[in-house]
C-alpha positions in Angstrom: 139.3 76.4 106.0 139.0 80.0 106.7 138.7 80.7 102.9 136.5 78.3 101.5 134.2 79.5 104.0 134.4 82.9 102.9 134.0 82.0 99.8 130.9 80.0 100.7 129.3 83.4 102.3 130.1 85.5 99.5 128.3 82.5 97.2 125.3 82.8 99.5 125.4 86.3 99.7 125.5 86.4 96.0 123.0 83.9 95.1 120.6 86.0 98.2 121.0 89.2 96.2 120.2 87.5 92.9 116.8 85.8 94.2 116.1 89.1 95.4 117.2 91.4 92.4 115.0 88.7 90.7 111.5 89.4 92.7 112.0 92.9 92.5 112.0 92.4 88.6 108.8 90.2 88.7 107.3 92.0 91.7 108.2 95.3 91.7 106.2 97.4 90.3 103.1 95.5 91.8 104.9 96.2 95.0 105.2 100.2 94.6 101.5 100.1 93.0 100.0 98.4 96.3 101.7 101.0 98.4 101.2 104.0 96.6 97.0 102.7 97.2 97.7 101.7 100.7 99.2 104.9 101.4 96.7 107.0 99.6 97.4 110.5 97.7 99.7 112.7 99.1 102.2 110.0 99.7 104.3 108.7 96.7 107.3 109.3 98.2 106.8 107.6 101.3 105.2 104.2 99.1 108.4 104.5 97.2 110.4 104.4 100.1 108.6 101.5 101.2 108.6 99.5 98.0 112.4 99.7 98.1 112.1 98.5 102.1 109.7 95.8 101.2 112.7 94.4 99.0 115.8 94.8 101.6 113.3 93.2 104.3 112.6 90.4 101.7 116.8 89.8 101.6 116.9 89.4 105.3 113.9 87.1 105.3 114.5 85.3 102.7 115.5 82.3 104.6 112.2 81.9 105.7 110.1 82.4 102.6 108.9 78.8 101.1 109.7 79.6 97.3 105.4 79.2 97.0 103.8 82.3 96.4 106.1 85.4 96.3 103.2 87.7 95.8 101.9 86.6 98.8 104.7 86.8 100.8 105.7 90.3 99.5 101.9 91.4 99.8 102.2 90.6 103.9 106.0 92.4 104.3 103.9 95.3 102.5 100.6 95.2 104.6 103.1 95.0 107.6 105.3 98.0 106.7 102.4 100.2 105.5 100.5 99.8 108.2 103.3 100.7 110.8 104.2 103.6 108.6 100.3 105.2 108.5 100.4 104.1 112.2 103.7 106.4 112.7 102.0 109.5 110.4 99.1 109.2 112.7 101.2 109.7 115.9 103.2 112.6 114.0 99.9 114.1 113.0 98.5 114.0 116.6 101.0 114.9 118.5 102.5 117.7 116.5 100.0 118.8 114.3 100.7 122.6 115.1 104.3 121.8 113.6 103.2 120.0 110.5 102.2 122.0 106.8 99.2 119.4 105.2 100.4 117.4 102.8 99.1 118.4 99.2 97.4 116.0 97.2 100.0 115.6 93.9 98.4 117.3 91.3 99.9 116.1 88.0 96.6 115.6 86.6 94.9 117.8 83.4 93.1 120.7 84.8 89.9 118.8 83.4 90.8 116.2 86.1 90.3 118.5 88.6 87.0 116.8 90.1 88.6 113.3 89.9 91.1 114.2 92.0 88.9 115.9 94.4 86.3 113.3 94.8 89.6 110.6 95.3 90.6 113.3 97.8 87.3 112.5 99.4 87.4 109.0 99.3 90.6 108.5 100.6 89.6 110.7 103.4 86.7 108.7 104.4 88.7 105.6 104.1 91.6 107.0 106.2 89.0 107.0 109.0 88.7 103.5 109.3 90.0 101.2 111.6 93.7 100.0 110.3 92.9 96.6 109.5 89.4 97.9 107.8 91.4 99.8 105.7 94.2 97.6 104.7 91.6 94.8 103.9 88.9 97.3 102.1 92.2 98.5 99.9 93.5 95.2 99.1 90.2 94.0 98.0 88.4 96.8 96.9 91.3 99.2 95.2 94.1 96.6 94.5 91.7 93.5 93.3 93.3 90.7 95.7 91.0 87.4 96.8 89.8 87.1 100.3 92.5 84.4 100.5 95.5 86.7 99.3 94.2 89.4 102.0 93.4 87.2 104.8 96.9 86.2 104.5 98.6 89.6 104.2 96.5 90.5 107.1 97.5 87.2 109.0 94.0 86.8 110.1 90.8 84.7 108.9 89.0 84.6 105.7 86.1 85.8 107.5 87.2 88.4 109.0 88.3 89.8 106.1 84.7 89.3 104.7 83.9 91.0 108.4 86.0 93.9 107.4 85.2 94.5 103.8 81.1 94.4 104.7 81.6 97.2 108.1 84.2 99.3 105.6 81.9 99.3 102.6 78.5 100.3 105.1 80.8 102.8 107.0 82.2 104.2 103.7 78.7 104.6 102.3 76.9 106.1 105.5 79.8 108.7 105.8 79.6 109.4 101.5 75.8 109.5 102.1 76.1 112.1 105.6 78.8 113.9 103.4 77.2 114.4 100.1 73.6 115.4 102.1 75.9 118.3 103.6 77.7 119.7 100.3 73.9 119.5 99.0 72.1 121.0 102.1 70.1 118.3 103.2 69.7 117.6 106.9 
């Protein structure tokens, strides 16, 4: 008895592995490319670390995804761990900020590419000041092209609020762009 049901865990725990190994083939590299723009510049490492935790999270819970839309479910463990990890760099940056050197933007870009990479600097700055959810919502729609549908339920929230969200981060974005670029140019 005590061997066929270790042989019946070891086929589960095979078959798990394989239904994972298998999303990460489909899903992976949508995966990383979602958290490197959730995560912004300056963080690749960190959204590779993630895309690798999105997975083993998606082993222990695969029990509970319904087989209907792995994107979907992925999208959410994704949302979910890159919010708590720009929620934890928040804290660290806070609380010991005298301790911390800034994190560089990556600059593997031609020197002609200079001023991209500045004015993304820019924008991810401004968009780094909105409200968590703002964010995540303006990034999944905006940056990484997802419905309102595939947000609202990475979010786990309404359809409108995601509309909610997208319409407040797009007039905050612009006021602080406009306030911003009035400044570099010398206008009051």
């Amino acid at each position: 008895m005590r061997n066929v049901a270790a042989t019946k865990d070891k086929h589960e725990s095979t078959e798990r592995r394989d239904s994972v190994q298998s999303l990460y083939a489909a899903h992976g590299v949508y995966v990383h490319t979602l958290l490197l723009r959730l995560m912004g510049p300056g963080f690749r490492a960190e959204a590779e670390d993630l895309t690798q935790e999105v997975f083993v999270l998606a082993m222990k819970k695969l029990d509970a995804f319904d087989g209907k839309c792995a994107r979907g479910w992925l999208n959410s463990i994704a949302v979910g761990l890159a919010l708590n990890a720009r929620r934890v760099h928040w804290l660290r940056k806070r609380l010991f900020a005298a301790h911390l050197p800034a994190v560089p933007i990556p600059s593997n870009s031609p020197e002609e590419r200079a001023g991209d990479r500045e004015e993304l600097a820019v924008l991810y700055k401004l968009i780094d000041r909105l409200p968590p959810k703002r964010r995540m919502a303006f990034i999944l729609l905006e940056l990484h092209g997802l419905t309102p549908e595939e947000t609202a339920a990475a979010l786990s929230c309404s359809i409108q609020t995601i509309y909610n969200h997208r319409l407040l981060a797009r007039r905050e974005l612009l006021s602080r762009y406009a306030k911003l670029r009035g400044k570099n140019e010398g206008t009051p």
